[in-house]
Steps between C-alpha positions, in 0.01 A plus 500: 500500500351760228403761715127642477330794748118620438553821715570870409834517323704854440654512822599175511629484169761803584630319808575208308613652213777660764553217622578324177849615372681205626237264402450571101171732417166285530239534245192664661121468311194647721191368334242718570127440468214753456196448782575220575333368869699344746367147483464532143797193417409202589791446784219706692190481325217472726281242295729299295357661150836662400811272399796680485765227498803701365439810760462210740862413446647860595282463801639109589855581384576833665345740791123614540451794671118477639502852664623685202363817381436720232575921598192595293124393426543664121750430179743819462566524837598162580733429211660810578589412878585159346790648253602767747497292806381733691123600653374710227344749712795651552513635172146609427382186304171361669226471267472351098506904347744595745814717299776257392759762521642379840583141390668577185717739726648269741691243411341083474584184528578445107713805491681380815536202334620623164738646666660194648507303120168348480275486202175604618186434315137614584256236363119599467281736739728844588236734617773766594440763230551501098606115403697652235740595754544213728886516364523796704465323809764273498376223286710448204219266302118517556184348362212667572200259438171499721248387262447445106540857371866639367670584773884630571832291494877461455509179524244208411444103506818451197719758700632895434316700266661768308388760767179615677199459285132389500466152411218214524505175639316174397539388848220496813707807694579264818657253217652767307693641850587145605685422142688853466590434883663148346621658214695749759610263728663293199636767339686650813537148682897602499481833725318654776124574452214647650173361353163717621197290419188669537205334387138692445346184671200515645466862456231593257389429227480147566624384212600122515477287142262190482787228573538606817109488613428110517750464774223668769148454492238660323318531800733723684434883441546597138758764603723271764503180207676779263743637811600146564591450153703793515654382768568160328679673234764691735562172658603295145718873463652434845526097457694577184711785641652275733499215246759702297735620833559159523538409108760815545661378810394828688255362711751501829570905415169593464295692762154478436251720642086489474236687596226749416460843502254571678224224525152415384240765465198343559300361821509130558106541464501691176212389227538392206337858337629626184834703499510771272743303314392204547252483235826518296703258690249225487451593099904484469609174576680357208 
């Protein structure tokens, strides 16, 4: 059985990488969602509005952790205890502004990783200081897209570039993250990798193109119809992430890990008023 976990992952991921040495290196890829709630897929949606049918299948095939948590309620800080494995107190990173000095001192999961022969690409939302840098964290390859405007890479949905440079996509930025993450995965298919998935879904702005919007109805809150849809888009990225493990034969050496950073930001009983950027969201559809 492919094994899948929705649960907090550095920690684990070092004892089984120990553990590993007689076994053959597995392939690890932690996709990581932005705000996203904890019912939000539809293996736990409360009212039967959101289909997630490929997330679904990690759930079905592998272990669901119910009583998992995040270590913090903002976006820094919790990606930073995620890559260090460790509470992120300890090192003085608590708060979105906090100094990002401490975590590029100690030493994280990609670097640990590196270190050990894996190819270790960071894939979308990095949050942990200048993305033109991300190479200095371990990551040999990155791709730095979050929404439509140029944005930072090394590598991109037809492979390597020829170094670290701004570039544009034509892609929706959850599509453009899911093909470079195939594009990855195919190219290095033959050694160890490391595959960090971070999608900017739902965070703001709310961003999802028109395709995706007939799926949920137009009576639901203008602002939860486009967060679905964003959601609906991460699913056909994780539907055809697993699609090509098992094209590639890797599906049995593949650990797959899912969750969110740090959950949704808004109250169950939030209204439907305008967002400051949602004038623009709702305007930006296409």
């Amino acid at each position: 059985m492919a094994r899948y976990f929705v649960i907090p992952v550095t920690g684990f991921l070092k004892v089984l990488l120990c553990n590993s040495v007689h076994a053959g290196k597995p392939n690890f890829i932690i996709i990581l969602t932005d705000d996203q709630g904890w019912a939000d897929f539809s293996a736990k949606d409360l009212n039967g509005r959101l289909k997630t049918p490929n997330l679904d299948r990690l759930v079905q095939s592998g272990v669901n952790f119910t009583n998992g948590y995040t270590s913090a309620p903002q976006c820094i800080p919790a990606r930073a205890g995620l890559l260090l494995g460790k509470v992120q107190n300890r090192i003085g990173i608590e708060r979105n502004g906090d100094s990002l000095t401490p975590f590029s001192q100690e030493a994280n999961l990609a670097e640990l990783l590196s270190e050990n022969g894996y190819s270790c690409a960071m894939i979308g939302k990095w949050h942990l200081g200048p993305s033109n840098e991300i190479q200095k964290h371990g990551f040999r390859f990155f791709y730095n897209q979050v929404s439509h405007v140029p944005f930072w890479a090394n590598f991109a949905e037809k492979g390597a570039l020829s170094g670290a440079q701004k570039i544009g996509s034509s892609s929706y930025h959850i599509n453009g993250c899911s093909k470079t993450a195939l594009s990855f995965i195919y190219q290095y298919a033959q050694e160890p990798f490391f595959l960090l998935l971070s999608y900017r879904a739902p965070h703001v702005p709310l961003d999802c193109p028109e395709r995706y919007l007939p799926k949920f109805s137009n009576k639901l809150l203008a602002a939860r119809r486009q967060a679905l849809g964003m959601f609906s888009a991460i699913d056909d990225g994780i539907g055809s992430i697993q699609d090509e493990l098992r094209r590639l034969n890797l599906i049995e050496k593949t650990c797959i890990f899912f969750l969110s950073d740090n959950g949704a930001p808004l109250k169950l009983d939030a209204k439907d008023t305008t967002h400051p950027e949602l004038g623009w969201i709702l305007q930006r559809t296409t």
